[in-house]
C-alpha positions as CSV (number, residue, x, y, z in Angstrom):
1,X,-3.1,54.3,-12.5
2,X,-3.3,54.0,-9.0
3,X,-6.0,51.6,-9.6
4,X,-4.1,48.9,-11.3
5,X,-0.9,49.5,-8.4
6,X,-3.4,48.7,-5.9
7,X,-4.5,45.2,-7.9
8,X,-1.3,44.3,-8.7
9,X,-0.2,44.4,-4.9
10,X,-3.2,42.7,-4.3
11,X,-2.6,39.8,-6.5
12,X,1.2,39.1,-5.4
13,X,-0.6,39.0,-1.6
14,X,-2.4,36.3,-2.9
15,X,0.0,35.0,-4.8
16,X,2.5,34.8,-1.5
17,X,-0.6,34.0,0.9
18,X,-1.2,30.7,-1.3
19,X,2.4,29.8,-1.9
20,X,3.0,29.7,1.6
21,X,0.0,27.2,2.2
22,X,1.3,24.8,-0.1
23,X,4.4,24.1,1.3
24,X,4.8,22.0,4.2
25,X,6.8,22.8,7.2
26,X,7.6,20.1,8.5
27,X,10.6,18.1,7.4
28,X,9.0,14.7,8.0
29,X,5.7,15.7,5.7
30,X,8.3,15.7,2.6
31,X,9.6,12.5,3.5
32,X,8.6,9.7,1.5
33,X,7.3,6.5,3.8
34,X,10.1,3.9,3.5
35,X,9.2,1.2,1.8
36,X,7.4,-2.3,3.1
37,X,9.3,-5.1,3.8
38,X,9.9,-7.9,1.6
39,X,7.5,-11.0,2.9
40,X,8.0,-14.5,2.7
41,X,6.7,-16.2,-0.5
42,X,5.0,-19.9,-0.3
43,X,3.6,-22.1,-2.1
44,X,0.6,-23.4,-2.1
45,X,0.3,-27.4,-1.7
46,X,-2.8,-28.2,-4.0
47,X,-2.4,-25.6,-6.9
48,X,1.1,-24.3,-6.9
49,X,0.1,-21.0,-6.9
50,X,2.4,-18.5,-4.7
51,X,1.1,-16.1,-2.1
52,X,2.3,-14.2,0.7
53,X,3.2,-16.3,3.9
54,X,0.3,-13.7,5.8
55,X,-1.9,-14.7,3.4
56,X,-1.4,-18.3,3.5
57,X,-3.6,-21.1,5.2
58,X,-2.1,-23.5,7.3
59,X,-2.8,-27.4,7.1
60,X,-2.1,-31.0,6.9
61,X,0.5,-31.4,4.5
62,X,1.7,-27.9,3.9
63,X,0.3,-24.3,3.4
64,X,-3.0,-23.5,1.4
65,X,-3.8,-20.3,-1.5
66,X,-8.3,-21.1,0.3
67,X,-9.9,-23.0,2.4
68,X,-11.1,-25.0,-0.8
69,X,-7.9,-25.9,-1.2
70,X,-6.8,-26.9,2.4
71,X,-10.7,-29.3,2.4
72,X,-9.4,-30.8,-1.0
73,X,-5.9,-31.9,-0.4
74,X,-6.9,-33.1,2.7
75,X,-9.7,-35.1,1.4
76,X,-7.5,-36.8,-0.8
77,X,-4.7,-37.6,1.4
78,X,-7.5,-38.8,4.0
79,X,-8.7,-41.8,1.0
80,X,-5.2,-42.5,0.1
């Protein structure tokens, strides 16, 4: 009997060892990040596709999805 005392004591030290791990303890670890802010949405000039403004290429004539895109509009522009 004192057998199965001295494993049940054991197991809810284990039990309360391990529960204590898991938690955090500070107030800022249970904090979700805050969210990222909304970004500017443009449009690119040859295929209309919409990107993120960081992700957009600069050029003549507006802003660019590749540079693909910037070398083609400009290549047209430049015979017309």
């Amino acid at each position: 009997m004192k057998y199965v005392l001295l494993l049940a004591l054991l197991a809810l030290l284990f039990f309360m060892l391990g529960a204590k791990r898991g938690r955090p303890r500070e107030p800022e670890a249970r904090a979700a990040p805050p969210p990222p802010k909304p970004q500017a949405m443009l449009r690119c000039a040859e295929c209309g596709l919409h990107l993120p403004a960081d992700d957009a290429l600069p050029g003549k004539g507006g802003v660019f999805c590749s540079a693909a895109h910037r070398a083609s509009f400009e290549a047209r522009q430049g015979q017309a």
